[in-house]
C-alpha positions in Angstrom: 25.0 -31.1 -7.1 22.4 -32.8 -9.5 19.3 -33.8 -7.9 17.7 -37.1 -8.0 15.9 -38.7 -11.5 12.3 -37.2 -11.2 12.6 -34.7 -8.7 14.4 -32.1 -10.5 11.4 -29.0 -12.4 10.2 -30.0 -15.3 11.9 -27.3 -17.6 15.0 -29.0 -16.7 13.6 -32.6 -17.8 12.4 -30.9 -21.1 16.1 -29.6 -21.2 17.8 -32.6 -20.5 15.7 -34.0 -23.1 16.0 -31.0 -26.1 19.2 -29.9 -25.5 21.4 -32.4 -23.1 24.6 -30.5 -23.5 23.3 -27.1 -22.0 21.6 -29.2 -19.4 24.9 -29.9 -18.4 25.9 -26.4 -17.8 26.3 -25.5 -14.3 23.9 -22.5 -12.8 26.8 -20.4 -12.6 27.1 -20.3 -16.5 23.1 -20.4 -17.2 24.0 -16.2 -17.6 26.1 -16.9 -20.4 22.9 -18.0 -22.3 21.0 -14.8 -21.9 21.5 -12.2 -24.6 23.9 -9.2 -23.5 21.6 -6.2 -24.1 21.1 -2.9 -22.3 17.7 -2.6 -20.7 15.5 -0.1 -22.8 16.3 3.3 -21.8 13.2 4.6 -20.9 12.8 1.3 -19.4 12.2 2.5 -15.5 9.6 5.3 -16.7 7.5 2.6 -18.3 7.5 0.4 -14.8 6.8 3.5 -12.7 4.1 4.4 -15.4 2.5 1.0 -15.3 2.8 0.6 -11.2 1.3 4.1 -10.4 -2.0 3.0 -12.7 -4.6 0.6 -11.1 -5.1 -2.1 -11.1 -1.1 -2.2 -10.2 -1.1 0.5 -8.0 -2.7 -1.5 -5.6 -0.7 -4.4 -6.0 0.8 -4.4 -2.7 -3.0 -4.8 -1.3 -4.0 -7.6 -3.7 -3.8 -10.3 -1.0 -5.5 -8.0 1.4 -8.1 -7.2 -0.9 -8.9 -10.7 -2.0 -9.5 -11.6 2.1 -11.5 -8.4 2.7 -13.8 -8.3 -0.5 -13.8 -11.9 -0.6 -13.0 -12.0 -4.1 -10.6 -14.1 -6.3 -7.2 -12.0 -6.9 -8.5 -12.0 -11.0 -11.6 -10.3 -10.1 -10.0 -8.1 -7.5 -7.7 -6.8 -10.3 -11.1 -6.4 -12.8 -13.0 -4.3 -9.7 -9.8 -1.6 -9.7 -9.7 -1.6 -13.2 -13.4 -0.6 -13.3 -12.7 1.9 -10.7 -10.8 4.1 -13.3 -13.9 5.3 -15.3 -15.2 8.1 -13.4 -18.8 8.0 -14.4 -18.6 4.5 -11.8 -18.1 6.6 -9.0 -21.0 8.4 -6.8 -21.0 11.5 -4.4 -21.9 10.3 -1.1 -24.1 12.2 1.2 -21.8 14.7 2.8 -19.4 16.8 1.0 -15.8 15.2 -0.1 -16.6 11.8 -0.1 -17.1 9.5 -3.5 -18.1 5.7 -3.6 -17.0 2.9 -5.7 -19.5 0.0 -5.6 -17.9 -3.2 -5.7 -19.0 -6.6 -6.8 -17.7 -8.5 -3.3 -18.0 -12.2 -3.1 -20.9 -14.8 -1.1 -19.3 -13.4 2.2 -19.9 -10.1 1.8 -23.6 -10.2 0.0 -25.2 -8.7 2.7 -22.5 -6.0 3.2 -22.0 -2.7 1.5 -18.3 -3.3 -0.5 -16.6 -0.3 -1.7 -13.6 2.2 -2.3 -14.4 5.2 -0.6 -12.5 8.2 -1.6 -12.0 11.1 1.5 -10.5 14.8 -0.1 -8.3 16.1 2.0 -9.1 17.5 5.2 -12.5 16.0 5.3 -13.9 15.2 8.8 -16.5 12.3 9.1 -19.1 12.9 12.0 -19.5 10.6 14.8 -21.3 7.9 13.7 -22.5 4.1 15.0 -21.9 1.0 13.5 -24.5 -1.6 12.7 -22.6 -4.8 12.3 -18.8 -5.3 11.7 -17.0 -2.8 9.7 -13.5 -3.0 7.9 -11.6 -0.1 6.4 -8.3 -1.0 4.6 -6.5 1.8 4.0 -4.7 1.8 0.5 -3.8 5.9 0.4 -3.4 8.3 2.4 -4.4 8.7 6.5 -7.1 9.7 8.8 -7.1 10.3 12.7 -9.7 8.4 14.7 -11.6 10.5 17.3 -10.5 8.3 19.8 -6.7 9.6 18.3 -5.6 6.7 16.8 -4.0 7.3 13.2 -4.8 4.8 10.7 -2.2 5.1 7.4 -1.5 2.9 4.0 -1.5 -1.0 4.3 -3.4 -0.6 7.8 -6.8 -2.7 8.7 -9.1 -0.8 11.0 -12.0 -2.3 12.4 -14.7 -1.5 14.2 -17.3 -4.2 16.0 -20.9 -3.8 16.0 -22.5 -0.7 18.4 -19.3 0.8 18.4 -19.2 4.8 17.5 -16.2 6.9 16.1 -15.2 9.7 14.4 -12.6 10.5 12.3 -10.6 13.5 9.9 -8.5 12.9 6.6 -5.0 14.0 7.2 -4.9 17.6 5.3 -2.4 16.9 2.8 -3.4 14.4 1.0 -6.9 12.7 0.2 -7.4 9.0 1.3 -8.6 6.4 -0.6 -9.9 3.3 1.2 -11.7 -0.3 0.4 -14.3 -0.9 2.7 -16.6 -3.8 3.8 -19.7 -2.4 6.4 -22.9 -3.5 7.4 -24.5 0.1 8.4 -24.0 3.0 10.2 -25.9 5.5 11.8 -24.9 9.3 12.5 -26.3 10.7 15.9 -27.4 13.9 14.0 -31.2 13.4 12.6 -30.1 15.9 9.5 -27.4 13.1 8.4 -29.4 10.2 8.8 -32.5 11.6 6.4 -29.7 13.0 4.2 -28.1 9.6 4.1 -31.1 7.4 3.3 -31.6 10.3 0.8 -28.1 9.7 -1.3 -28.7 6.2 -0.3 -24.7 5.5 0.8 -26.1 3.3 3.4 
């Protein structure tokens, strides 16, 4: 069925226009136009190579990211990219734990904006929050204290005063994007040690 003059894309108009006789071809026979090559043989190695490197790893968070770090999906993209040079990482104050500054957006200038990377097995203390905190979760899993399990794709968040807990699943590390306004650990060792290291 041929839609109405003016309403059909405009690739079609330019068609119509170029080449009238295959704008006449029905969608059924548009494959016929396309060349009859074999995909590249080592054409699924070079997708999973380029999906399991950032920034494309975390494609499946890109929407996700641009809410949380309130951040244009472009300059998402640019902040994971930078987030493969090493030397832009930082230890945090206890053991196990690296931080990835990121440059967040208007809503999150008076927030600390990161990727935080957990090793494996690593148990944060019990600490309280001072403002609204949002961990997205992009690898791996951790168990709240209050026995909650947070894993990949999920949004935990925690509302100011509240206090928690939590240890990084053994097996695997766990990387997560972050968006908090403070925190304070009960123990008076972790909070000089903190202000020390400066990872807020």
């Amino acid at each position: 069925m041929k839609e109405k003059p003016g309403t059909e894309p405009e690739f079609l108009r330019e068609l119509e226009l170029e080449a009238p006789d295959l704008a006449e071809l029905s969608n059924e026979r548009i494959p016929e136009l396309l060349a009859d090559a074999p995909p590249p043989a080592d054409g699924k190695q070079r997708l999973l190579a380029d999906v399991s490197e950032l920034p494309l790893r975390y494609a499946p968070f890109f929407d996700a990211l641009t809410e949380l770090w309130d951040l244009p999906e472009d300059d998402v993209r640019a902040e994971l990219t930078r987030s493969k040079d090493n030397d832009e990482w930082r230890w945090a104050a206890l053991p196990g734990i690296r931080l990835f500054d990121v440059r967040g957006g208007a809503r999150t200038a008076s927030a600390h904006v990161r990727l935080v990377r957990f090793a494996a097995g690593v148990r944060f203390p019990i600490h309280r929050h001072k403002g609204h905190e949002c961990v997205l979760i992009l690898e791996g899993s951790y168990t709240d204290s209050g026995g909650t399990v947070y894993r990949s794709g999920d949004l935990h968040e925690m509302q100011d005063g509240t206090e928690h807990g939590f240890t990084v699943d053994e097996r695997e590390p766990c990387i997560a994007a972050v968006v908090e306004r403070g925190r304070e650990f009960r123990s008076v060792f972790l909070r000089a040690l903190a202000k020390l290291v400066r990872d807020g």
